[in-house]
Backbone bond lengths (Angstrom), bond angles and torsions (degrees), N, CA, C in turn:
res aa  C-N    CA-C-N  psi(-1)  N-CA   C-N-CA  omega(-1)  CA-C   N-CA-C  phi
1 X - - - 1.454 - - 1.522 109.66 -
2 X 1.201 106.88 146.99 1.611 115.01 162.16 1.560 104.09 -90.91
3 X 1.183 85.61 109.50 1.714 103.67 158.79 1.559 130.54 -146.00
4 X 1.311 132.95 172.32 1.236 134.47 160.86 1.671 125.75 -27.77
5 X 1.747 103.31 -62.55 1.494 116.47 173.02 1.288 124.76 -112.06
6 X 1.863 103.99 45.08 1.856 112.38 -148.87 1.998 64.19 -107.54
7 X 1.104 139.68 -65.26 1.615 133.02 -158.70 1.681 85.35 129.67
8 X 1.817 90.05 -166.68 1.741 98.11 -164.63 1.644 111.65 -76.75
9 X 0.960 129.55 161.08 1.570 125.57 179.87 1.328 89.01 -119.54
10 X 1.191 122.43 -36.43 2.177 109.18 -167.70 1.577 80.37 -83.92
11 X 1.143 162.39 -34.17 1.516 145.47 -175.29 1.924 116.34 -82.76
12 X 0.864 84.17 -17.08 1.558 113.18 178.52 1.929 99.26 71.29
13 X 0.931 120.08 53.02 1.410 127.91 151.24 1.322 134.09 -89.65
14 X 1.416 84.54 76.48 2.390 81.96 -171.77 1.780 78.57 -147.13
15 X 1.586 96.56 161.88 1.424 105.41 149.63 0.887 126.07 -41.25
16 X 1.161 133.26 143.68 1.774 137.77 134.24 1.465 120.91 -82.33
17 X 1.227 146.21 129.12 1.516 159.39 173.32 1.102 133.78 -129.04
18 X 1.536 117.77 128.05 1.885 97.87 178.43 1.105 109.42 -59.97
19 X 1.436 83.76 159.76 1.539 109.50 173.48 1.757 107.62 -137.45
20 X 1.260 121.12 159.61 1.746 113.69 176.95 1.647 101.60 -175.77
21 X 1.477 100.39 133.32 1.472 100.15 -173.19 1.936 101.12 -130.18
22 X 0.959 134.95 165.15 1.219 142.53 144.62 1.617 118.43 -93.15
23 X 1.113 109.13 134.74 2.077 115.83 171.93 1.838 114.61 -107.55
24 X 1.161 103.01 136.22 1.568 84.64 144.75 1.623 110.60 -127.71
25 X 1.374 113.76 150.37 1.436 106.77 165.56 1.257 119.41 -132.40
26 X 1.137 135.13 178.41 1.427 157.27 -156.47 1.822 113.49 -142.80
27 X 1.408 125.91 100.02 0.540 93.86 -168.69 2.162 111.45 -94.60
28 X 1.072 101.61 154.84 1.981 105.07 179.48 0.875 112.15 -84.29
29 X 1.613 138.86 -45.34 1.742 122.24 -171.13 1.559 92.28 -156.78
30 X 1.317 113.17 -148.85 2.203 112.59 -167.55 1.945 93.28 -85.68
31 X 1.014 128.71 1.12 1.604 128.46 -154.99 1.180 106.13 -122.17
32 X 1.839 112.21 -41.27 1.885 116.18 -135.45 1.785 82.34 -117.20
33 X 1.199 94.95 140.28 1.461 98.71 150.76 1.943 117.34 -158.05
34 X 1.025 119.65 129.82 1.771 125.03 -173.59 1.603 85.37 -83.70
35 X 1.399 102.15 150.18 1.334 137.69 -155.58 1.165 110.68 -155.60
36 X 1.587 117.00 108.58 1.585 124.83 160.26 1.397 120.01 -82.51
37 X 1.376 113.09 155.10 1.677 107.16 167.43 0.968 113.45 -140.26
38 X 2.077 136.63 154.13 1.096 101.00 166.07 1.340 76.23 -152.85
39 X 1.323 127.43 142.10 1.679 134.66 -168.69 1.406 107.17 -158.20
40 X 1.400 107.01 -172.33 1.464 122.04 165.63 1.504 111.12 -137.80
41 X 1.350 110.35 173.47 1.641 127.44 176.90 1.069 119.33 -148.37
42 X 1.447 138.53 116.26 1.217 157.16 -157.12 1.557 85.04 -87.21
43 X 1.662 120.02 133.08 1.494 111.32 176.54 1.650 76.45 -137.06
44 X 1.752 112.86 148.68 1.283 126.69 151.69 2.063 97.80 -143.71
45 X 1.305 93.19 152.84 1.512 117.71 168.97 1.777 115.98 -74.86
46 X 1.834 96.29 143.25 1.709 82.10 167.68 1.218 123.35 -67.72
47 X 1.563 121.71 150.18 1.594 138.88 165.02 1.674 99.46 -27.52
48 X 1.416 116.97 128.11 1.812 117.69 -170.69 1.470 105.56 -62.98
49 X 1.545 116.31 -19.46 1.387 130.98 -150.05 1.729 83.32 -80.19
50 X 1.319 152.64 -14.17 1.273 159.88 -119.73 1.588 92.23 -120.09
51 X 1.457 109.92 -47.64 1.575 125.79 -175.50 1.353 117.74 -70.39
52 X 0.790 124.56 117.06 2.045 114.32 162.33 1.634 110.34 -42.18
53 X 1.007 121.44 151.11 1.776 142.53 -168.83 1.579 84.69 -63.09
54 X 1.374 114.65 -75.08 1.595 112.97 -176.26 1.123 108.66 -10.64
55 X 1.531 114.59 -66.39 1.572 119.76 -164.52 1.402 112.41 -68.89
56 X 0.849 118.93 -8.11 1.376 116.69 -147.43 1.535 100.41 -115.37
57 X 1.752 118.26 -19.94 1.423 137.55 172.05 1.657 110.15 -96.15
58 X 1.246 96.79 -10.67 1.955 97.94 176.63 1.556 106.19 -103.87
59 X 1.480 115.66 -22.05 1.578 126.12 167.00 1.500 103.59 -55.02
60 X 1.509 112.15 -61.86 1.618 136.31 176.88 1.585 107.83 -24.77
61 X 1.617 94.82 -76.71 1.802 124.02 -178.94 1.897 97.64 -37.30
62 X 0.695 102.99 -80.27 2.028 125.21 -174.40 1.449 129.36 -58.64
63 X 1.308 96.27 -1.84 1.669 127.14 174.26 1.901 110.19 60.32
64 X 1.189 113.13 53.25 1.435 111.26 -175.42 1.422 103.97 -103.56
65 X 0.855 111.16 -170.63 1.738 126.63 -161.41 2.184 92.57 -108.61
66 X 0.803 123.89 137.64 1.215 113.67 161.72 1.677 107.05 -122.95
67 X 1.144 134.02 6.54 1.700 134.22 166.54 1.903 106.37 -148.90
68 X 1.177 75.62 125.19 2.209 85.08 170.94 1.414 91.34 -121.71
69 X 1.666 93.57 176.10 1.429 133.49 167.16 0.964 135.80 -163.65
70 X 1.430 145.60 105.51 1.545 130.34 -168.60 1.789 107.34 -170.36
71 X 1.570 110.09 -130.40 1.358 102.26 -151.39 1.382 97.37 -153.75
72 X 1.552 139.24 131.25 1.144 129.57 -164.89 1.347 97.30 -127.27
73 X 1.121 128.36 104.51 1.495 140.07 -173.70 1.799 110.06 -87.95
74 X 1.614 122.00 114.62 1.100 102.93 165.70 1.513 138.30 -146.55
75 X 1.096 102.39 -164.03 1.876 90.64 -163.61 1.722 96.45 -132.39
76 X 1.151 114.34 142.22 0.994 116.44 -166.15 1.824 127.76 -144.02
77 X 1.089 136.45 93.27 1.920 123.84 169.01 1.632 124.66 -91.50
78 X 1.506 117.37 112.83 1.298 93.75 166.80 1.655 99.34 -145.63
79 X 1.972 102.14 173.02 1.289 90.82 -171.29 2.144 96.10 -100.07
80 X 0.767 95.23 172.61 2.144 114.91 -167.42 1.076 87.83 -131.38
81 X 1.486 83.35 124.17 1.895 111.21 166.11 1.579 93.65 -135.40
82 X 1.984 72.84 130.78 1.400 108.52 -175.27 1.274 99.42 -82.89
83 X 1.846 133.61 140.08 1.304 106.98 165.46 1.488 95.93 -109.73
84 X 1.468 144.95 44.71 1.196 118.34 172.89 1.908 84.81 -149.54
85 X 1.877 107.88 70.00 1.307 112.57 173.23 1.298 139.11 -11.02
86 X 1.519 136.53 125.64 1.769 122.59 157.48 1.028 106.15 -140.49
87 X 1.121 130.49 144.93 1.718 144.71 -162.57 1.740 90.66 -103.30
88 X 1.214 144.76 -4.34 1.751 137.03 124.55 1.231 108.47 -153.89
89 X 1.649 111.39 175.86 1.245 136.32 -151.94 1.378 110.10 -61.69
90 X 1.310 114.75 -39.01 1.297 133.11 -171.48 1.320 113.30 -74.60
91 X 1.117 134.27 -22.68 1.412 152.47 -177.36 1.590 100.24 -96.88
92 X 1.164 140.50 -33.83 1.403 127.77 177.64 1.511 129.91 -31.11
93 X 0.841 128.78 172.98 1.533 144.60 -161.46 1.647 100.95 -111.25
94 X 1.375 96.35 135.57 1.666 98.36 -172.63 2.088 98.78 -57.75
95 X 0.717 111.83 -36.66 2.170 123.17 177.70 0.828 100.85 -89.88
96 X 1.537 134.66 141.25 1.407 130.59 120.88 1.665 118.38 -135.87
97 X 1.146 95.35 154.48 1.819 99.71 177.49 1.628 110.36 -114.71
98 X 1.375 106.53 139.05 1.485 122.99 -171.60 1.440 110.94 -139.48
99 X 1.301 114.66 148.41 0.949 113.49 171.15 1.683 110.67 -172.35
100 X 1.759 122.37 145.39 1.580 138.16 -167.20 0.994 101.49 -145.14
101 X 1.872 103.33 152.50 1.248 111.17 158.99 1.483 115.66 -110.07
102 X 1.254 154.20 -163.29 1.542 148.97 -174.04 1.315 118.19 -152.99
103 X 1.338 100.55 -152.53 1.617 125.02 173.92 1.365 100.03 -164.80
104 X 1.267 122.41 136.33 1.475 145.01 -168.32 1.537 113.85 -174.34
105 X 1.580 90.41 133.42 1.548 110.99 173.87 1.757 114.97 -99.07
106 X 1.386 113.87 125.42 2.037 116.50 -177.30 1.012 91.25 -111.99
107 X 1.708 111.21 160.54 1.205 117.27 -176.39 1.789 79.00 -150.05
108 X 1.512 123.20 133.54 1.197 147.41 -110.66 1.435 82.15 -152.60
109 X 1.516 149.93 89.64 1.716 148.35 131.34 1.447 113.63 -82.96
110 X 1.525 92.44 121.43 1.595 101.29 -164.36 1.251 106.67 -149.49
111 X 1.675 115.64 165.21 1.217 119.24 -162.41 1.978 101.72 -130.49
112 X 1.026 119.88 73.24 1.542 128.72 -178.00 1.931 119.85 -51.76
113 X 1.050 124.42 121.88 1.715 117.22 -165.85 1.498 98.88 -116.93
114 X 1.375 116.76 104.34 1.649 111.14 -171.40 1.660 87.02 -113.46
115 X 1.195 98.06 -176.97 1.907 103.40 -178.81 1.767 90.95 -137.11
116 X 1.918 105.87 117.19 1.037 103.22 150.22 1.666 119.55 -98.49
117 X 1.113 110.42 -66.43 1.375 126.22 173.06 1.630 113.63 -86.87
118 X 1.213 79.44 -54.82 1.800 103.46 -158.24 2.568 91.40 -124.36
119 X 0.803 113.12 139.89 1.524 114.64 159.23 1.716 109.49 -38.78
120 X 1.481 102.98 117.11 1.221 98.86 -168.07 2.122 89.88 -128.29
121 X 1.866 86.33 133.43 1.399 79.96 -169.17 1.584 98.03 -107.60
122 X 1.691 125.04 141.82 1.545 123.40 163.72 0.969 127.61 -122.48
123 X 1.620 139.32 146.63 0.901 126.16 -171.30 1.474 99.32 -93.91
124 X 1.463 123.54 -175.88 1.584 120.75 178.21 1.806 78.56 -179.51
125 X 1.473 96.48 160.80 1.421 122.86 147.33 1.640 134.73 -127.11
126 X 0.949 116.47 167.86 1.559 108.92 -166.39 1.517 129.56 -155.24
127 X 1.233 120.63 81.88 1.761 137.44 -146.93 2.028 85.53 -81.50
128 X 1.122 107.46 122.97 1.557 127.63 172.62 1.581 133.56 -131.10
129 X 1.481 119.71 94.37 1.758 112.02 -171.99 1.935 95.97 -44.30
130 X 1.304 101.23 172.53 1.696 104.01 170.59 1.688 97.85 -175.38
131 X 1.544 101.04 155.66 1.375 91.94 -172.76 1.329 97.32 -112.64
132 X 1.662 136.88 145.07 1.101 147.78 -154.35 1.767 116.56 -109.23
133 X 1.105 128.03 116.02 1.414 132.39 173.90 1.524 113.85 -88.87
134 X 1.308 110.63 140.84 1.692 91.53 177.19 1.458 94.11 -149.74
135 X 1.190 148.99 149.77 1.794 164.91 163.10 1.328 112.09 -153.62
136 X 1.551 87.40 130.94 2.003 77.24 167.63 2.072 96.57 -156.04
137 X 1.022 109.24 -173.77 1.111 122.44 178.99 1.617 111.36 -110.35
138 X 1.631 125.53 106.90 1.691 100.50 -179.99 1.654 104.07 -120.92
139 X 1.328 99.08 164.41 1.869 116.35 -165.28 1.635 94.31 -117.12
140 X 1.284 105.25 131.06 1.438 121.74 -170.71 1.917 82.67 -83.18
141 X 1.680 111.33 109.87 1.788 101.86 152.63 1.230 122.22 -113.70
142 X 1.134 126.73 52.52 1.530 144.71 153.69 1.540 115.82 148.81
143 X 1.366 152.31 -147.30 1.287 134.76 -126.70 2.194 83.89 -129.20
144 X 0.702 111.78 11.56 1.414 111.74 -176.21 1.361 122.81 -166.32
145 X 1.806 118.91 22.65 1.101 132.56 -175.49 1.157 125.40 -168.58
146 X 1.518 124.76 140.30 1.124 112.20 -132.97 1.754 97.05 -145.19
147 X 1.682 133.40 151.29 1.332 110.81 171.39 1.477 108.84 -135.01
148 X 0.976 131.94 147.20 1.224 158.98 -155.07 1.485 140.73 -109.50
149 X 1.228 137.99 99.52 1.610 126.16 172.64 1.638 95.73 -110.38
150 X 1.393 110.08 129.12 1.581 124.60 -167.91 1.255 101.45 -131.57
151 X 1.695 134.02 131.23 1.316 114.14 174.70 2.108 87.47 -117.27
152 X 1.336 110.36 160.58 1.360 120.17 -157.45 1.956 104.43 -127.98
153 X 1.026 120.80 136.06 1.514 129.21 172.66 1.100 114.46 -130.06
154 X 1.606 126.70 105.32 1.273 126.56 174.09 1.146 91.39 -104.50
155 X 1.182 107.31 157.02 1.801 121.80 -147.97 1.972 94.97 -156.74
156 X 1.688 103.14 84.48 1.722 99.73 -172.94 1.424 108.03 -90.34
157 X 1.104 125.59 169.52 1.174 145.60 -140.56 2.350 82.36 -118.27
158 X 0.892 116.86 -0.53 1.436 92.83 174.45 1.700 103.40 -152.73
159 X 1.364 106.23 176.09 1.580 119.17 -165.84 1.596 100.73 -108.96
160 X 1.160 120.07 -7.99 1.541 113.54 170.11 1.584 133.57 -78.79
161 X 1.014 93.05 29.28 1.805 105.58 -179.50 1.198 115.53 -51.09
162 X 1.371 105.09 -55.39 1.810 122.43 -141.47 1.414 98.63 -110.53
163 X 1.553 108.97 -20.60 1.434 112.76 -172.15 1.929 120.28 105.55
164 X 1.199 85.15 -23.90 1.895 108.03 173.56 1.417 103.43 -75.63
165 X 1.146 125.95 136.63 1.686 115.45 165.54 1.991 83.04 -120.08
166 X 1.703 104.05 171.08 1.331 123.38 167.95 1.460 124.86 25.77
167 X 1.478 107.21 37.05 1.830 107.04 173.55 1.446 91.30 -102.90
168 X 1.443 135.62 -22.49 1.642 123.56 -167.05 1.578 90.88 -116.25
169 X 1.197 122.74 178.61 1.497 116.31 -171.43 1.487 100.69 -113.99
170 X 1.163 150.83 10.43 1.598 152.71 149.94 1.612 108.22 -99.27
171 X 1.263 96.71 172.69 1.411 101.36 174.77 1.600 113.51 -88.54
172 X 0.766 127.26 -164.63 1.587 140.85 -176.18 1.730 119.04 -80.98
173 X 1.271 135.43 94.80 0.811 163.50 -72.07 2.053 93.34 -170.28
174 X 1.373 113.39 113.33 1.260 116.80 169.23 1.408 100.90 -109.10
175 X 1.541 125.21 150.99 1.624 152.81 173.21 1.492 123.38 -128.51
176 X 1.517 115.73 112.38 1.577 99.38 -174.60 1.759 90.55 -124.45
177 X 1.203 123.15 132.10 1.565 118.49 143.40 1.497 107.92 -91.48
178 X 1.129 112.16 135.90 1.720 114.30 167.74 1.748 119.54 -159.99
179 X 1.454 104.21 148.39 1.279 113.08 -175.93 1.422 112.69 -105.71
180 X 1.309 123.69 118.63 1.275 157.33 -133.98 1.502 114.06 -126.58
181 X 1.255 108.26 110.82 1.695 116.21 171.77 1.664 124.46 -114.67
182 X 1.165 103.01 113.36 1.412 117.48 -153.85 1.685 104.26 -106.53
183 X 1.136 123.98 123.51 1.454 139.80 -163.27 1.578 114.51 -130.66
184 X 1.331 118.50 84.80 1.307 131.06 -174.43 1.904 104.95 -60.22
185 X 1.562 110.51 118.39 1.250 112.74 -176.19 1.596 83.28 -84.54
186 X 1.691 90.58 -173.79 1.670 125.83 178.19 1.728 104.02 -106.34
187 X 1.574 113.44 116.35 1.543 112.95 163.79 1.117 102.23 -55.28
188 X 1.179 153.38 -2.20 1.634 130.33 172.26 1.458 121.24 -128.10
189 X 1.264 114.31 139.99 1.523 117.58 -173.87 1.580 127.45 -58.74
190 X 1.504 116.88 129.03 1.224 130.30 176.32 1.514 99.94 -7.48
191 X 0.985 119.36 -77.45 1.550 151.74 -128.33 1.989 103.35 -91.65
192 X 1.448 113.56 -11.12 0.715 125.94 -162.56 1.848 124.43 -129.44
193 X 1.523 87.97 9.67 1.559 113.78 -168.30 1.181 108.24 -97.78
């Protein structure tokens, strides 16, 4: 994650965490297809030892959080554009590249570590709209299945993630890489074929 007490993102010093979502989609014409999501994201903060003392005594002063941990649960609609068209599944192209943007609601359970006296740990939660990025590259592996490398940008609407407000100059910032297996159902029922 991009955050306040996530570490560098252009050095690539942040956690890494699972993450795993399920989709369903629908597809609309050879191009369009609407896309649900609904997943989670393992978020932890860098080690405090990462920060200079300064920072870490002006976090203190101003009552901020300088280490989180928790779980970013989310919900997600967007529509996917295919750029390498098929009017059906079966007809697809061994490649294709896709990519949407959305609307999605996170809901943020977390565990904030501020220092009054003594390390004081709280829990809190934190419900946030965010708008959702999604692209990936997928490989046709047989006539109804499909595999996937997708990288993901949730992009929230607030700076209270991590517990830090205004030490980085954006708000708080979700990142998913994930590999994706995509299984084209049948519009018509078992039972009815």
């Amino acid at each position: 994650m991009y955050a306040d007490i996530a570490g560098g993102t252009r050095n690539f010093q942040f956690k890494v965490q699972p993450a795993a979502s399920i989709s369903y989609g629908r597809k609309i014409n050879s191009f369009l297809e609407v896309k649900g999501t609904v997943g989670f994201q393992m978020l932890k903060s860098q080690e405090p030892g990462y920060f200079r003392d300064s920072t870490i005594i002006e976090w203190n002063q101003t009552g901020q959080a300088f280490a989180m941990k928790g779980t970013a649960y989310h919900l997600e609609v967007m529509p996917i554009f295919h750029f390498l068209p098929y009017p059906i599944h079966i007809e697809r192209t061994d490649f294709n590249i896709y990519a949407g943007i959305g609307i999605g609601m996170m809901r943020v359970d977390k565990e904030e570590v501020r220092i009054t006296h003594m390390p004081n740990v709280q829990k809190k939660s934190i419900s946030i709209p965010y708008i959702p990025f999604r692209g990936g590259l997928s490989y046709r592996i047989g006539p109804h299945s499909d595999v996937a490398i997708e990288a993901a940008f949730l992009a929230t609407f607030s700076d209270h993630i991590d517990g830090n407000v205004d030490y980085n100059r954006f708000n708080d910032y979700l990142f998913q890489g994930n590999i994706v297996f995509k299984r084209y159902l049948s519009p018509f029922l078992f039972w009815k074929k």
